[in-house]
C-alpha positions in Angstrom: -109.0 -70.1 -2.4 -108.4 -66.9 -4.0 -111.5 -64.3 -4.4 -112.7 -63.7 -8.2 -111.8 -60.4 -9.2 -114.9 -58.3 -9.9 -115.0 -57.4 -13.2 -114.8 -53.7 -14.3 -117.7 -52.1 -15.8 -118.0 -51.0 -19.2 -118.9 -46.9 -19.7 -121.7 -46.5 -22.1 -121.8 -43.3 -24.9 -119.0 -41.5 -23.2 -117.6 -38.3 -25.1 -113.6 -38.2 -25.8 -112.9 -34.3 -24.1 -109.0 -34.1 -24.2 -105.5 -35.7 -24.9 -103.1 -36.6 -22.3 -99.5 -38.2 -21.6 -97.8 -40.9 -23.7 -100.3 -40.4 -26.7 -103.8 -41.4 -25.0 -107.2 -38.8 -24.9 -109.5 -38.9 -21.6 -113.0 -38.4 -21.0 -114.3 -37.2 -17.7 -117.0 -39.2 -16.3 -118.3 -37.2 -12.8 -114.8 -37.5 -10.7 -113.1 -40.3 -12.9 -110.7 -39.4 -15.3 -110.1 -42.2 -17.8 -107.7 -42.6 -20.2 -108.4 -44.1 -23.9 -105.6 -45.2 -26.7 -106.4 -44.5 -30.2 -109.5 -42.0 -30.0 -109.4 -38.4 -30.3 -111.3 -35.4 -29.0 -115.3 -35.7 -30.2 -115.9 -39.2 -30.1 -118.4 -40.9 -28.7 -117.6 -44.5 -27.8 -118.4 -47.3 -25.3 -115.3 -48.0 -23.1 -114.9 -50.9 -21.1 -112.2 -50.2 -18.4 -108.8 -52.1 -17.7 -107.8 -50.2 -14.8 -109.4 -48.7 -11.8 -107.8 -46.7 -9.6 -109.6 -44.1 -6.9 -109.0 -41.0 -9.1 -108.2 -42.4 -12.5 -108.4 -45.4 -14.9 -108.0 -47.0 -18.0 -110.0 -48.2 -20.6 -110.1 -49.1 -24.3 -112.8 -48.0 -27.1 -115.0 -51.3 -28.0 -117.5 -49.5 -29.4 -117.9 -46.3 -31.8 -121.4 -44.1 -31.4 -119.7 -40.8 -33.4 -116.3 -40.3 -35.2 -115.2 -37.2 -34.3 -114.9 -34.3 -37.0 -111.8 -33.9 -36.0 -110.7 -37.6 -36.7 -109.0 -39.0 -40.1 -108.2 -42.0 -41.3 -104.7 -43.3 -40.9 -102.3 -44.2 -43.7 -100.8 -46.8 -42.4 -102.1 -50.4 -41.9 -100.1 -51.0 -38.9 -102.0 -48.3 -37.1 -103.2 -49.2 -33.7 -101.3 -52.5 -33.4 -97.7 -51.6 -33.8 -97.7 -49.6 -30.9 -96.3 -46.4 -32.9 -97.4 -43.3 -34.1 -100.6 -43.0 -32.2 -101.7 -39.4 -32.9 -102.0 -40.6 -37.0 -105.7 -39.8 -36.3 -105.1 -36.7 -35.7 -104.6 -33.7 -38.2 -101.3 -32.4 -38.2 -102.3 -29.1 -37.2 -104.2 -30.7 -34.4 -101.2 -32.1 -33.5 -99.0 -29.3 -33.1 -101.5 -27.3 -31.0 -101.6 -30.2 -28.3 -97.8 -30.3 -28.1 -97.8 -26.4 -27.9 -100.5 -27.0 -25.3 -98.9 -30.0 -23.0 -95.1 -27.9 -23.0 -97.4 -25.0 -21.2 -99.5 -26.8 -19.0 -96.2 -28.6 -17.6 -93.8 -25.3 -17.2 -96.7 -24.0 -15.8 -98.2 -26.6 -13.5 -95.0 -28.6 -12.7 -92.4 -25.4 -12.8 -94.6 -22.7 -11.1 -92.7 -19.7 -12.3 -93.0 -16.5 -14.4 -92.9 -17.4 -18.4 -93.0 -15.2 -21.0 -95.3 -15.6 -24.2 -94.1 -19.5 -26.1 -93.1 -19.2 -29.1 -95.0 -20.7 -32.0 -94.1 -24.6 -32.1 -92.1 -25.4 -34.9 -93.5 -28.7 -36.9 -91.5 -30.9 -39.1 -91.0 -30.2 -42.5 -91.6 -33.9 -43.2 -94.2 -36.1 -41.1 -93.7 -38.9 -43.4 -90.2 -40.6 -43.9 -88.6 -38.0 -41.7 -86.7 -40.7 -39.9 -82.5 -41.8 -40.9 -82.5 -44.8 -38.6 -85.3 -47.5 -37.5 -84.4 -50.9 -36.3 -86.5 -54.0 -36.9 -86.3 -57.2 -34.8 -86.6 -60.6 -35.8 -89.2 -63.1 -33.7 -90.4 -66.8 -34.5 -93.1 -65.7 -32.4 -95.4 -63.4 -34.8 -98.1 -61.1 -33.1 -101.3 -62.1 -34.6 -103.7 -59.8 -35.1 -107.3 -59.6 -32.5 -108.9 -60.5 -36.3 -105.8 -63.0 -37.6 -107.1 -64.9 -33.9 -111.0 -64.5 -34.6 -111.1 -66.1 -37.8 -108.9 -69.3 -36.6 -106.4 -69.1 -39.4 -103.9 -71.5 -38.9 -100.0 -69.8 -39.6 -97.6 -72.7 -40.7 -95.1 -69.6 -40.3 -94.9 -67.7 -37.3 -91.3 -66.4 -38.2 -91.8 -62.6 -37.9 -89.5 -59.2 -38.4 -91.2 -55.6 -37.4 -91.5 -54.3 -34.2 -92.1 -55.2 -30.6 -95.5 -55.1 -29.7 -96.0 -53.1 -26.4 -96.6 -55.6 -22.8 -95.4 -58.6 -24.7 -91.7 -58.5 -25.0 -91.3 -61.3 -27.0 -93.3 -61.2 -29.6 -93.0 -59.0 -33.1 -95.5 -57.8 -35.2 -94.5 -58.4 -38.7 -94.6 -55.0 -40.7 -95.0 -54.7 -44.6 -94.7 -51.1 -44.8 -93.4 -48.5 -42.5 -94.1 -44.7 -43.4 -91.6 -43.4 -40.8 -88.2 -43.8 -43.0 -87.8 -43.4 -47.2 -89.0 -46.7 -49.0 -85.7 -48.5 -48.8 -86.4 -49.8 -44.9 -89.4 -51.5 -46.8 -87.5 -53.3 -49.4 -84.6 -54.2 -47.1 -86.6 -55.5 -44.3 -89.1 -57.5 -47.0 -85.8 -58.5 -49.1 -84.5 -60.0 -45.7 -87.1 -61.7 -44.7 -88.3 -63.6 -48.1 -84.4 -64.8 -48.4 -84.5 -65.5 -44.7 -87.8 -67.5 -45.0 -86.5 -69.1 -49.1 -83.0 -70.3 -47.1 -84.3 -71.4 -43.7 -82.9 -69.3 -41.3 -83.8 -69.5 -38.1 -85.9 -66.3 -36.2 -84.6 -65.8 -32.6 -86.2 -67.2 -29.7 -86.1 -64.6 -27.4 -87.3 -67.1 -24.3 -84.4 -69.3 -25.6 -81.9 -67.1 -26.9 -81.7 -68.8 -30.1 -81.9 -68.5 -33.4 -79.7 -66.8 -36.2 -81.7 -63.5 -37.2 -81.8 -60.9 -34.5 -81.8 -57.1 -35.4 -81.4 -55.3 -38.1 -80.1 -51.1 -38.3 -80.8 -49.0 -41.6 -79.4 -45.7 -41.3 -79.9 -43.0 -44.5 -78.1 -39.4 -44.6 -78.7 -36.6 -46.1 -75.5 -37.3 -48.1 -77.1 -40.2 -49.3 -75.3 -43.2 -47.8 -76.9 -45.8 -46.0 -75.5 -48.6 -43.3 -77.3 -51.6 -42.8 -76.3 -53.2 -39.2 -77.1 -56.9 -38.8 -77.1 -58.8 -35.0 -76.9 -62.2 -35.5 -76.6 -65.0 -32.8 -74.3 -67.7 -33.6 -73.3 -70.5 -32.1 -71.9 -72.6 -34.5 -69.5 -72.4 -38.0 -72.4 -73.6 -39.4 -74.9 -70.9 -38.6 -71.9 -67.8 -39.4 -71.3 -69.3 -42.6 -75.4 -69.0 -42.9 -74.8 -65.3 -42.1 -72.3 -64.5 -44.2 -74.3 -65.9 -47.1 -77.3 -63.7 -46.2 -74.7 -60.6 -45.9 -73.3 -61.5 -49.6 -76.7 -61.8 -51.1 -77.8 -58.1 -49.5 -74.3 -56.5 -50.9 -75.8 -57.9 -54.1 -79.1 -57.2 -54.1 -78.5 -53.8 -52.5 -75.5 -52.0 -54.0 -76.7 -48.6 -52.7 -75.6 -49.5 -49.4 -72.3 -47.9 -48.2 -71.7 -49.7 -45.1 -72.5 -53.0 -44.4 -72.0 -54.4 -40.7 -72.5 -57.0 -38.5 -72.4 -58.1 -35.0 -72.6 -61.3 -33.3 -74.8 -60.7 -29.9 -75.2 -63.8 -27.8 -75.9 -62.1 -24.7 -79.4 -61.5 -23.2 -79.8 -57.9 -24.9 -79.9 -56.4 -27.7 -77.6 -53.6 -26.5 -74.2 -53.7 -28.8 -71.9 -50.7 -27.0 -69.9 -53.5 -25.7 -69.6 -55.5 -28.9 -67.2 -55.5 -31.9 -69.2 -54.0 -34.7 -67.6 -55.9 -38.1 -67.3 -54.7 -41.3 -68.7 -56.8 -44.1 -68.2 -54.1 -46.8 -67.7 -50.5 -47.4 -67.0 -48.3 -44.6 -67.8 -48.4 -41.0 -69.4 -45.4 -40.8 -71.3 -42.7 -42.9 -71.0 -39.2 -42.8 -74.0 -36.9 -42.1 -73.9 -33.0 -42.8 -75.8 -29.3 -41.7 -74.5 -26.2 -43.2 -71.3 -26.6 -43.8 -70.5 -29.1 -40.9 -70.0 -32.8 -41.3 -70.7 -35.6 -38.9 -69.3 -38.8 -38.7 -71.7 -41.6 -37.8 -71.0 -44.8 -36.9 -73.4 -48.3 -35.8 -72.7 -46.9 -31.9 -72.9 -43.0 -32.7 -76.1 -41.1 -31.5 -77.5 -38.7 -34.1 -80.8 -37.0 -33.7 -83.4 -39.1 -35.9 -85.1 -36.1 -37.8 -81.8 -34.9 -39.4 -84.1 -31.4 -40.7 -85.7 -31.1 -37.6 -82.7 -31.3 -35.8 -81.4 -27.6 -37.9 -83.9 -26.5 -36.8 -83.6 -27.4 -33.1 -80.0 -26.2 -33.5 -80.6 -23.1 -34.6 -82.6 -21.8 -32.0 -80.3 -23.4 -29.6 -77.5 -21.0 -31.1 -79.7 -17.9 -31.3 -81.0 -18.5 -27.9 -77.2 -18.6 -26.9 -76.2 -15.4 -28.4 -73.1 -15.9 -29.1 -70.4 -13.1 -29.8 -66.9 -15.0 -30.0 -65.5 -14.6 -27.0 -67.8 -16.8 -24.6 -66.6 -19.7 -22.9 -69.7 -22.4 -23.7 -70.3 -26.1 -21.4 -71.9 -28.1 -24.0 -73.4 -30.6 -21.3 -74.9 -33.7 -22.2 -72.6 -33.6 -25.7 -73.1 -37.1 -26.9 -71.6 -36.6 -30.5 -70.6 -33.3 -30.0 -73.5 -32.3 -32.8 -74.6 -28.8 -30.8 -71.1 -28.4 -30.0 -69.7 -28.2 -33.6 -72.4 -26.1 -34.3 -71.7 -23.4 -31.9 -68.4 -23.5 -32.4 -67.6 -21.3 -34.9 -69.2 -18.7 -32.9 -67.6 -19.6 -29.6 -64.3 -18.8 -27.9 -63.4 -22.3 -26.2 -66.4 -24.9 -26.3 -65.9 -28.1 -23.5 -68.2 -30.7 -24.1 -69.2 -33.5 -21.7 -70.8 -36.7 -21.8 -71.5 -40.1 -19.8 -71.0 -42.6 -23.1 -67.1 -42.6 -24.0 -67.9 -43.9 -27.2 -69.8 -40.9 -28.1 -67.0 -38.6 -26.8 -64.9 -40.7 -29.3 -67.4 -39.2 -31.8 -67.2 -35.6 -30.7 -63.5 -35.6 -31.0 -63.2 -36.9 -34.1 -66.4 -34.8 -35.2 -64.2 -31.5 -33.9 -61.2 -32.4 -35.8 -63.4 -33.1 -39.1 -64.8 -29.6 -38.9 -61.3 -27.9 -38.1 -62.0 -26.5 -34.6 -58.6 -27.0 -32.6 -60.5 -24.9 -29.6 -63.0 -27.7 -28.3 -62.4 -30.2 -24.8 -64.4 -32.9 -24.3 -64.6 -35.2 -21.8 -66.3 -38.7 -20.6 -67.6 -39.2 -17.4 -71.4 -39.5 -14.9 -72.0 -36.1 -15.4 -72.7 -35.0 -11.9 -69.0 -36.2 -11.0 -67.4 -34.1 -13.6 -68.9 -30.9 -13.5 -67.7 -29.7 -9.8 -65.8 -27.0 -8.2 -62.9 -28.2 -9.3 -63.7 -28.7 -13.1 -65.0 -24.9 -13.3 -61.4 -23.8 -11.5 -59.5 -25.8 -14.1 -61.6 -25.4 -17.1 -62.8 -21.8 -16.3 -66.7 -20.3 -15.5 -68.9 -20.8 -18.3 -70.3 -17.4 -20.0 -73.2 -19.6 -21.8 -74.3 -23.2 -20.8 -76.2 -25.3 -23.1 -77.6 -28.7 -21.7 -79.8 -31.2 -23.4 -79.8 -34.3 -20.9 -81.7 -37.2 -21.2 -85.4 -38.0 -20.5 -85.1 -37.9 -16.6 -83.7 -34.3 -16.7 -80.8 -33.3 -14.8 -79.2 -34.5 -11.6 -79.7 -31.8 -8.5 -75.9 -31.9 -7.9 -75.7 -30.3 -12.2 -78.2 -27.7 -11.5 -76.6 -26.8 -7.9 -72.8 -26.8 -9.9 -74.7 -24.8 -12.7 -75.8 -22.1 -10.3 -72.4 -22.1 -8.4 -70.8 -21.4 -12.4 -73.6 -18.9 -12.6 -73.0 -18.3 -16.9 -75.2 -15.3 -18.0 -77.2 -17.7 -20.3 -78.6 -21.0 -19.7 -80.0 -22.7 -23.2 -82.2 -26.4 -21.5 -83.1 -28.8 -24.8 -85.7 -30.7 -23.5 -86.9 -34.3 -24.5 -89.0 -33.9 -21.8 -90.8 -30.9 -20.8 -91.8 -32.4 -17.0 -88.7 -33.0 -16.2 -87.4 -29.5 -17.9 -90.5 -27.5 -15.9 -88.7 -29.1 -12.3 -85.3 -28.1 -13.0 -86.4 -25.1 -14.1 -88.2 -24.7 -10.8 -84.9 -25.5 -9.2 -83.2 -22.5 -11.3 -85.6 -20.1 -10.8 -84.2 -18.0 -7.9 -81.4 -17.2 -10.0 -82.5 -17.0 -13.6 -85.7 -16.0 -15.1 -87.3 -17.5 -18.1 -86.9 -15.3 -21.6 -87.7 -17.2 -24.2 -89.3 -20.9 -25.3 -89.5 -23.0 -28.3 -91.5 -25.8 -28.8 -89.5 -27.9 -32.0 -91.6 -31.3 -32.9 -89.5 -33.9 -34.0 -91.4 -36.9 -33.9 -94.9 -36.1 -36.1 -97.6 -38.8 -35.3 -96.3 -39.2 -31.5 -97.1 -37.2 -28.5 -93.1 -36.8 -28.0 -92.3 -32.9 -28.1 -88.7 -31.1 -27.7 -88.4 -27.8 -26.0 -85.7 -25.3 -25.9 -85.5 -22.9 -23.1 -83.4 -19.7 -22.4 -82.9 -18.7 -19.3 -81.3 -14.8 -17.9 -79.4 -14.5 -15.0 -81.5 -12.0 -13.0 
């Protein structure tokens, strides 16, 4: 017979002192540090804990003694169930100064090496509907609600399309209004899902992998097209014929949009780079532009999600690179080519490389848009590309810039970076932990000038940083 677990205790009048990782605060009580979603510095609450570990745990607020001053009330109704945009409790301003705060507390506890004075972290001009692409997925398993549950409503519905609800993967918590992209998401998911729920259609089963209605893709530009990508799940003529009704009623209903796509996905993801993307109507793709640079974006293509935010990113990316016209510049980590193109004009010879060949599609096609005949790109696991015998071919970089993903880069890229040794390093950071250890890994070589904190994502504790790094 198995023991009973004991159950954890619950922390009585406990004062919120901080904010941590992935969007929690903590409190401090004697040698525990415990972390608590949805509170913020100043408030005193009861906390019954989830988690115990010997140093740490984790708890969640059941009861309020004092809001915080600090504290306001969020906007949207979602808030604390969606799983999204935690810090909406928090004042702007306030949260700007943690994000400032966590990128130097990680280059300085993580990295361990010299750093000049960080720059002033540049917010977003927008922290509402500063998003061009959200995707929604469709559920007939709806997330109730703790009070949807506690009154016993009955749902003769349970057909649902919103957002995945955090630690229970198939279920979907419906969402009438989402702040995060201009009002159109709102009326195209709602539209969808009152002619979905009028015709019949089924929701998918995610246990079962069934059901018509999948995901949906809206994607805005500054230009002001919009693409609307549909995954269905077919099986039948029946249930395509289904879809292609719902497709003709949106080109209807919704003339404003400009590309209108569709996929069928029967497999167990909801990944489409291996799929044929269809057109229903208009084009298959939009065009996005900064300065005097266009950007052709399609239902695969990556484009950074905070299309002013990302100027601003990519103007301190080219100041930090200094650029003169006759540097050689690796653009690592290229996707689109988006940094690329907009160093260019500035650049000798700019070679771009990326993992996704789809994306290096993208670049090409991006380069040849914007008239520059003096870019390379190339597809490949970036720590097999960039060797010795890459640099002998291509040439020694004067100025990298690299912006990997979330897990920073590989040790054999920073070894082939220091063997390149460019006079300028430029590290775009998604992450800053990751950033402060290859950074650590650099630092024999090069020395820290200059960092910029750029927020991208208002309402979440996700902050970019940009680096530049000297040779000494």
């Amino acid at each position: 017979m198995s023991r009973k677990k004991k159950p954890l205790p619950l922390l009585e009048q406990i004062e919120i002192s901080g904010v941590a990782a992935e969007g929690k605060a903590l409190a401090r009580v004697n040698d525990l540090v415990v972390f608590v979603p949805y509170v913020v510095p100043g408030d005193i609450v009861d906390l019954q804990l989830t988690k115990k570990k010997h140093s740490y745990a984790e708890a969640k607020a059941v009861r309020f003694h004092r809001y915080s001053d600090r504290r306001i009330e969020p906007f949207c109704r979602h808030y604390g169930v969606c799983g999204g945009c935690k810090w909406e409790i928090l004042p702007y301003a306030e949260q700007l100064r943690y994000k400032q705060q966590q990128v130097a507390d990680v280059l300085t506890r993580i990295g361990k090496i010299d750093l000049p004075e960080i720059s002033p972290i540049l917010g977003s001009v927008h922290t509402t509907a500063y998003r061009n692409k959200l995707e929604f997925g469709f559920s007939n398993k709806k997330w109730l609600t703790e009070e949807q549950v506690k009154s016993g409503e009955t749902f003769d519905n349970m057909n649902a399309v919103g957002f995945h609800i955090p630690g229970a993967f198939d279920k979907i918590l419906d969402i009438e209004t989402c702040y995060l992209m201009d009002d159109i998401n709102n009326r195209l998911r709602n539209g969808v899902r009152d002619y979905a729920l009028r015709n019949g259609l089924s929701f998918f089963d995610l246990r079962r992998q069934e059901g018509l209605l999948r995901n949906m893709m809206i994607r805005t530009s500054a230009t002001g097209e919009l693409m609307l990508v549909f995954q269905f799940c077919w099986h039948s003529d029946a249930e395509q014929a289904e879809a292609v009704r719902l497709l003709d009623w949106v080109r209807a209903e919704f003339p404003e949009i400009t590309s209108l796509l569709y996929v069928n996905n029967t497999k167990c993801n909801d990944t489409i780079g291996d799929l044929d993307v269809l057109t229903h109507s208009g084009r298959d793709f939009i065009y996005e532009t900064m300065e005097n640079l266009r950007f052709k974006v399609g239902p695969k293509s990556f484009y950074q999600t905070n299309t002013e935010q990302a100027y601003q990113l990519y103007r301190v990316v080219r100041d930090f690179a200094g650029l003169t016209g006759e540097e050689l510049v690796y653009d690592l980590y290229t996707g689109t080519g988006t940094i690329a193109n907009f160093v260019a004009a500035q650049a000798r010879e700019v070679i771009g490389i990326e993992y996704v060949p789809e994306a290096i599609v993208d670049a090409k096609e991006n380069a040849r848009l914007n008239g520059f005949e003096h870019m390379k790109f190339f597809a490949g696991d970036m720590k097999d590309v960039l060797n010795d015998e890459f640099l002998a071919e291509y040439g020694h970089p004067d100025v990298v810039i690299t912006d990997p993903p979330r897990a920073g880069m590989h040790p054999d890229v920073v070894a082939t970076i220091l063997r390149a040794a460019p006079k300028r390093v430029v590290y775009v950071s998604c992450n800053p932990a990751t950033q402060a250890r290859d950074l650590a890994l650099m630092d024999a070589c090069y020395r820290v000038e200059k960092v910029q904190p750029v927020d991208m994502f208002p309402h979440t504790h996700h902050v970019e940083n940009v680096v530049l790094l000297s040779q000494r």
